[in-house]
N, C-alpha and C positions, 0 to 999 in steps of 0.2 A: 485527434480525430479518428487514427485508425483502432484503437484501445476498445471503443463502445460496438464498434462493428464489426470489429475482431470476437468479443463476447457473445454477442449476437448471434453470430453465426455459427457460435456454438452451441448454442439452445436448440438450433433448429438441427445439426448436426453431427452435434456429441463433441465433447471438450478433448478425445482421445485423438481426433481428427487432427482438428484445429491445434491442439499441441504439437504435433508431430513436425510440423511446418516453422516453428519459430524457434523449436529446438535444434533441429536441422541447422537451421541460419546461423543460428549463433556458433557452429562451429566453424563454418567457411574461413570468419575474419583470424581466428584462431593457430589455424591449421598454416595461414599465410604467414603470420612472423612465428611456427613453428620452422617453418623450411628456411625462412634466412631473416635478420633484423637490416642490412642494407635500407639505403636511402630509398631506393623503388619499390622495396617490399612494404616500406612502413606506407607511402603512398598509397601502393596496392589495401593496403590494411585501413585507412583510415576511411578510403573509400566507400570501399566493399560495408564497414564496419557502419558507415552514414547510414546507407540505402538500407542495410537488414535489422539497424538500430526503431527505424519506422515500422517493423510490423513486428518485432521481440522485444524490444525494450517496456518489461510491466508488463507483457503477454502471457508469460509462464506464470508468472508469481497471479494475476488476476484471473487466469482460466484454473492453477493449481487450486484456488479461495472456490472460485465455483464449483469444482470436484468437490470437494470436501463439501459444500452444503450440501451436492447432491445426497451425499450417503451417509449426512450426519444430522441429526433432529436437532430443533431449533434448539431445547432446553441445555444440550453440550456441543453449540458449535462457537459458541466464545472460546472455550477452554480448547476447542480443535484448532481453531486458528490460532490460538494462542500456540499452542504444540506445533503446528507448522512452521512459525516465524520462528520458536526458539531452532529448530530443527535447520534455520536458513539459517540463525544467527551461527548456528555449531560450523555448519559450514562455511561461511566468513571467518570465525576463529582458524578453523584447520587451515584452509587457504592462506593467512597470515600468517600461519608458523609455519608454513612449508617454504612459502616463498622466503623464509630468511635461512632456509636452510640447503637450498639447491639453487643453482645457478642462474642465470636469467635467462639466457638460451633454453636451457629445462623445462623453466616456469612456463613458457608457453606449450612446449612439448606434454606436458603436464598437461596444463587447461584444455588443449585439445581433445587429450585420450580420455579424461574424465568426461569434458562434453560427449563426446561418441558414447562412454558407458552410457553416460546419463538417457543417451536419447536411446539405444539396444534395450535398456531396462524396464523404461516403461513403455515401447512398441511390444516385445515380450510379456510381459509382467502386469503389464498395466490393466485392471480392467476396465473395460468403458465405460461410460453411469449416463444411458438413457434416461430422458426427463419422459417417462409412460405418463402423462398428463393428458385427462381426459377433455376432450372439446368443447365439453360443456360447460367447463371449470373456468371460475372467474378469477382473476389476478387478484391478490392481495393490494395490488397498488391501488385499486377504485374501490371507496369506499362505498358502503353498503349501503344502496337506497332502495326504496320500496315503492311501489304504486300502488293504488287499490285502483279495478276495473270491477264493475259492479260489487260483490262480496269474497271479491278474492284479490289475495296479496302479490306480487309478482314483484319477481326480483328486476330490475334493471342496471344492474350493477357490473354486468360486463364488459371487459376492454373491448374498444373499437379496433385497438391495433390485435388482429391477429398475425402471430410471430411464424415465421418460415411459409409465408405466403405471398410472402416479396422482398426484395433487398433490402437489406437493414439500412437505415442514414441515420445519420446525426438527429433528425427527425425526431427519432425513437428514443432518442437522448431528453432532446427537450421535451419533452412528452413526460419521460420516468418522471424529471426535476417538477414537472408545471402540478401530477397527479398525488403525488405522498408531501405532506411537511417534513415530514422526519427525516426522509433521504433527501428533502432538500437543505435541511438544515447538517446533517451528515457530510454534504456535498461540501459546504462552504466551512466545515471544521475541516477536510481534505485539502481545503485548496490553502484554508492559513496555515494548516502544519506542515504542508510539504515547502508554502514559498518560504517558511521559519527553517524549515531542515535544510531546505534547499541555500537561503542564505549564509546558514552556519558552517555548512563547507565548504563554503565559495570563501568566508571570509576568517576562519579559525588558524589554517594553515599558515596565510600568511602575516596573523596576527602574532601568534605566537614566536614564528621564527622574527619579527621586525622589535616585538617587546622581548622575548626571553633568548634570543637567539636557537628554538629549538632546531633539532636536527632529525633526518628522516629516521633514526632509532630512537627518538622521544616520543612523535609521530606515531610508529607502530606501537611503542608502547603502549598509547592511548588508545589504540586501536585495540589492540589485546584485550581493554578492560573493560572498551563495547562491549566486545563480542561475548567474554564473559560475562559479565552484567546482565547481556540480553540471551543467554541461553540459561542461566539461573534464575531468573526472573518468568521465563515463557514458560521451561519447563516444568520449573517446578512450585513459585508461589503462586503464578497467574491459574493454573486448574484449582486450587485451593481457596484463592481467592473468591472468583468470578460466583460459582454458588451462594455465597453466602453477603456479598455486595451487590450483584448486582453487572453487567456491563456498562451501564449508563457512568455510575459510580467510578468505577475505576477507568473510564475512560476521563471523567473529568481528575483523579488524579495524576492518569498517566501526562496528560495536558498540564497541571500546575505544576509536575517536577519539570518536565519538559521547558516550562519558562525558568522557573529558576535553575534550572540546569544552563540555559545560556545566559542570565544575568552572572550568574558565579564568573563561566568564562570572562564576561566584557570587563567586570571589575578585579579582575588577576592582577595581584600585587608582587605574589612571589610565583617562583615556577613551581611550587608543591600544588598550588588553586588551581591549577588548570585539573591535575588528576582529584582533587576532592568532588571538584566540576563533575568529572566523567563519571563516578561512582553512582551519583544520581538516577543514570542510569537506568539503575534497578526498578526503579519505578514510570521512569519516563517509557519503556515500550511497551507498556500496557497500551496504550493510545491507539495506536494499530493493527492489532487484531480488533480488539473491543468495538471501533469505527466501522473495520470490516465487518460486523458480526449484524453490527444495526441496521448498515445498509442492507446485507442481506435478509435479513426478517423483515423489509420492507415490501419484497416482493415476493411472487408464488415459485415454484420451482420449474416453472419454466422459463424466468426472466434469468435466472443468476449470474449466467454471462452476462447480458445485459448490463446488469448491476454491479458487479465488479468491474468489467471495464470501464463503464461511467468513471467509477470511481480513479482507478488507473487513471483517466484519460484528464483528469482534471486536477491529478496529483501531475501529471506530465508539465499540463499547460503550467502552472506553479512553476515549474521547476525550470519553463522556460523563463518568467519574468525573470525568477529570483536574482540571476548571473544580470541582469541588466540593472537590477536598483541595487543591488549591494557589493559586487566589484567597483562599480566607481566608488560608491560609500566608501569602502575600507580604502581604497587607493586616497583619496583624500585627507581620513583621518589616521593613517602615518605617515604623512607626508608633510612637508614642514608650512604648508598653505590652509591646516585645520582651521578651521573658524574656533575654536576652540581648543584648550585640549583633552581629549575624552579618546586615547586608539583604539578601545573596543565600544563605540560608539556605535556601529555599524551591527557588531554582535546583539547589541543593547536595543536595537530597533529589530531584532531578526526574535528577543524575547516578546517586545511587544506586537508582535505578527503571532506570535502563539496567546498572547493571552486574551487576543481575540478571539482563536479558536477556543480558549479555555470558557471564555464568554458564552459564546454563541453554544458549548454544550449544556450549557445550565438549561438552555430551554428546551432540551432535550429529553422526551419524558417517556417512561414505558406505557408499552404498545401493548394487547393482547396479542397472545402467537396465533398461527395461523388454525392449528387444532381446536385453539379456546375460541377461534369467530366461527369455525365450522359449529361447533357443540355449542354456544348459542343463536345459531340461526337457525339449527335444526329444531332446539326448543324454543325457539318463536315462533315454528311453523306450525309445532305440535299445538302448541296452545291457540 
């Protein structure tokens, strides 16, 4: 809930605001098991970590997606968001090899001081990206209808919600979903790929330690090959890609590796399947950026927060189900009360949650950009 009104209030007040506040936050919890790991500091931690998890958690990463539309034209902001996720996956990787290389007292010491650069560098550094959008200007999200009044055409095509003229709610949420098909059918590929991802980590971990006996060094391993997968993949075939396919396109293949990337996992025979599993990869975070890119070309540049958060905000709700239908799931099927026996069963139902979202993209179809509806309404009008 707080994701969409978080964005929102970045349209109206600049995304450089609004970041400043969720970055902040996410150091506090940090900074607390930096000074001691004790039984009252970890409480202190988990607390603090609740309360500031509700306005940062998806805040940075979905006001960073609005930044970037702000300053980047529709024709190269698939390949930007793509370049931004590789640029998070890189720092996932680094963070994985540091933390196996320095102490665990450290690691937080670490997390902390990087959060403070993080947040000095872009209060410094950062420039703002004002949405100058003119009052007169109509939202991409209401489609273009006409009147005639005696022998003249007249647009009626403008949003009733005008934005930074009252407080954002939920409202303006359902409003985004009820006005575009495309962001709503966007909305609902977000909400099966996150409960898919979302169940995949809830249930991988301890699938693998109960089948293969993994260990928290086979664990990072895998993690290593994320991280690399998804910084070779973002950085350098996804700009390559995206031109010449399409984002529609490679969003539905990042979606059909993405399912057989957790089919692989559920039917793991030996322990090599799980990493051929992981390799997949390469092609499964396409889906992510790509999905980002559509939502945002759904709306005009002054929704973007909006629209990002939306999106956030319903990858979150996902992520709440996910822990409630597939922790029991997996607890059941290794457990010697399976109705069957199938232990990555659970996995196997977290692929078919993706290949609904791989579904539901087929009906996903290109849109004209926002410059190609400007330059023919203006030659509708000429004519």
């Amino acid at each position: 809930m707080v994701m969409p009104v978080v964005g929102n209030l970045s349209d109206s007040y600049g995304r450089k605001a609004l970041l400043t506040l969720p970055m902040i936050l996410t150091i506090l919890p940090l900074a607390i098991l930096a000074c001691g790991r004790t039984k009252y500091f970890f409480y202190g931690y988990y607390a603090l970590k609740t309360l500031t998890a509700m306005f940062c958690e998806g805040s940075v990463l979905s006001l960073s997606l609005a930044y970037v539309a702000d300053n980047i034209s529709e024709s190269r902001r698939s390949s930007a968001f793509g370049i931004l996720s590789g640029i998070g996956s890189s720092a996932f990787l680094c963070g994985t090899l540091t933390s196996r290389f320095i102490s665990t007292q450290s690691t937080f010491k670490v997390s902390a001081f990087v959060a403070i650069l993080a947040t000095l560098y872009m209060r410094f550094f950062l420039p703002d990206s004002s949405c100058n959008i003119d009052s007169t200007s109509c939202s991409k999200l209401i489609s273009s209808k006409t009147k005639r009044i005696g022998n003249n055409v007249v647009d009626d095509s403008c949003p009733k919600i005008q934005i930074g003229k009252r407080i954002p709610s939920i409202d303006d949420t359902i409003h985004l979903l009820k006005t575009s098909l495309i962001f709503r059918q966007a909305a609902i590929v977000a909400f099966f790929t996150n409960l898919a991802e979302g169940g995949l980590r809830e249930a991988l971990l301890y699938f693998l330690k109960a089948r293969f006996h993994f260990n928290k060094d086979q664990f990072a391993d895998l993690m290593l090959i994320v991280g690399v997968s998804g910084v070779i993949s973002q950085l350098v075939l996804m700009p390559i890609l995206v031109p010449g396919l399409g984002e529609e396109k490679l969003l539905r293949i990042g979606l059909l590796a993405s399912c057989v990337h957790m089919i692989t996992y559920s039917i793991s025979w030996a322990p090599w399947v799980p990493y051929v599993g992981t390799a997949i990869v390469v092609l499964a975070v396409f889906s992510s950026p790509c999905l980002r890119s559509i939502a945002s070309k759904q709306v005009g540049p002054e929704e973007q927060g909006k629209a990002q958060g939306c999106i956030s905000g319903i990858g979150s709700f996902a992520n709440i189900i996910s822990p409630l239908v597939f922790t029991p799931l997996t607890a059941l099927f290794l457990s010697d009360r399976a109705p069957f026996h199938f232990p990555g069963f659970s996995i196997m139902c977290t692929g078919f949650a993706m290949m609904i979202a791989f579904l539901q993209s087929l009906m996903i179809r290109r849109v004209p950009t926002i410059s190609n509806n400007k330059s023919n309404n203006n030659a509708y009008n000429e004519a």
